[in-house]
C-alpha positions, 0 to 999 in steps of 0.5 A: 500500500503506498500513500495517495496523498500527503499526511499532515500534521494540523494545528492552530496558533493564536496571536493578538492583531496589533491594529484591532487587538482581536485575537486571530487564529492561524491554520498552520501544516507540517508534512509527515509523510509525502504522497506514494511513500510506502505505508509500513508499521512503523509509518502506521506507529508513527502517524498514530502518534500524532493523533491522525485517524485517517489517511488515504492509501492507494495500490498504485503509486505514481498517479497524477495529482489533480490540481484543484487550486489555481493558488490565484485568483483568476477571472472565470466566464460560467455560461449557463442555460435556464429552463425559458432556454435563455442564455447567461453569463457569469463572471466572477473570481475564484482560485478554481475551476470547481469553486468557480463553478459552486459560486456562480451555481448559488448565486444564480439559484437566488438571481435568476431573473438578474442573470437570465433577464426573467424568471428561471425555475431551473437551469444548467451549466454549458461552458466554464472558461478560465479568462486568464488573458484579460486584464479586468479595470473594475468599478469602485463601489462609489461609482456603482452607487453613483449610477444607482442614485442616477437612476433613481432620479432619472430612469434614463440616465446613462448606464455604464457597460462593459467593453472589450478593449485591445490595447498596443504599446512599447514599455519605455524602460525595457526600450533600447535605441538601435534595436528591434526591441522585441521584448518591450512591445506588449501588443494586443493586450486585452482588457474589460472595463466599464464604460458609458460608450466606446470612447469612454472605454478607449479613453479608461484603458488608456489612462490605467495603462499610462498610470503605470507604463511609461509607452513614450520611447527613444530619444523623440519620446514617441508615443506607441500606445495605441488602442487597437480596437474597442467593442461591447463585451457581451457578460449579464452579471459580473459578480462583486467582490463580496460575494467572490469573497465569501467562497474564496479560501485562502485569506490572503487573496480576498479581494478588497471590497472598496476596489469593486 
């Protein structure tokens, strides 16, 4: 018999948190004994005196692992059908495929008529896709709850999309004069942010890009940023960070709710 997946010894620590003075307990792991390792007496001896009950065993070492955590946050699309056979679109953050999948599933079965435009009885997943090469500009909550007063005074009020905007640009400190300067083009970079029009969403990717990049190059500061094409993105509901925080595991990638 060989292990099918690692033992560990689990144990909690507790320690004062200096800005709240709560008192914050922390999950801590040490490995014992890693995966395919042979299970023997004195290994069985061993783990029961670290008081483990369980421990998975397998016949045939050297199986792949799924991975069931991307150990990040990504952006991933869950495209479902309802029973009016209307169409949905989900996108929300997760560390993986699975929780992705449970996050988009529960807050659907509350929010059917926000995701399908009517009353759902039921409906079924068609199509998980990781988006891992979008750039996501969010909005902040003080943004959402200016439109939301918006309309409330005025039902016609603009009304902020989202839109899928590709942007080609040169990074200043990777140029280099008399060369191809191969490695500092980023071309084509692909983001989504929220906007009342097209030129708006030109002008919000153009300037989230310059806040970070300097994109004038050589001698005669050049200008290479250029947007290359701009259009609506087609997703019904975006989830805010709240609710991605409430499935999201690993503390440390929370996301910050006053970012959304």
């Amino acid at each position: 018999m060989f292990l099918a997946e690692r033992v560990c010894k689990k144990w909690n620590e507790d320690f004062v948190d200096e800005d709240t003075q709560e008192i914050v307990s922390i999950e801590r792991n040490q490995i014992l004994f890693d995966r395919d390792e042979a299970v023997d007496s004195k290994m069985v001896k061993d783990i029961e005196e670290y008081g483990i009950t369980e421990i998975v065993v397998t016949n045939t070492p050297g199986r792949a692992e799924e991975l069931r955590q991307f150990y990040r946050l990504v952006h991933v699309k869950v495209t479902m059908k309802s029973s009016g056979s209307k169409m949905g679109v989900v996108i929300c953050r997760a560390e993986s495929m699975r929780q992705a999948i449970d996050l988009a599933t529960d807050y659907t079965e509350g929010a059917t008529e926000e995701v399908f435009g009517e009353h759902a009885s039921s409906f079924h997943i068609l199509d998980v896709e990781m988006l891992d090469n979008l750039t996501f500009i969010g909005r902040t909550a003080a943004d959402i709850q200016a439109e939301k007063e918006a309309l409330e005074k005025d039902k016609e009020a603009p009304v902020k999309m989202p839109f899928k905007v590709q942007a080609t640009y040169a990074r200043a400190d990777m140029w280099v004069d008399g060369t191809n300067n191969k490695e500092a083009w980023v071309k084509k970079r692909k983001f989504v942010c929220w906007a009342h029009d097209i030129k708006d969403a030109r002008s919000i990717v153009t300037a989230w890009i310059k806040k970070d990049t300097e994109t004038e190059v050589g001698s005669n500061n050049r200008e290479t940023l250029v947007i290359v094409a701009a259009n609506p993105f087609t997703v019904h509901t975006y989830l805010p960070a709240a609710v991605c925080n409430e499935y999201i595991t690993n503390e440390e990638l929370k996301l910050k709710t006053e970012d959304e």
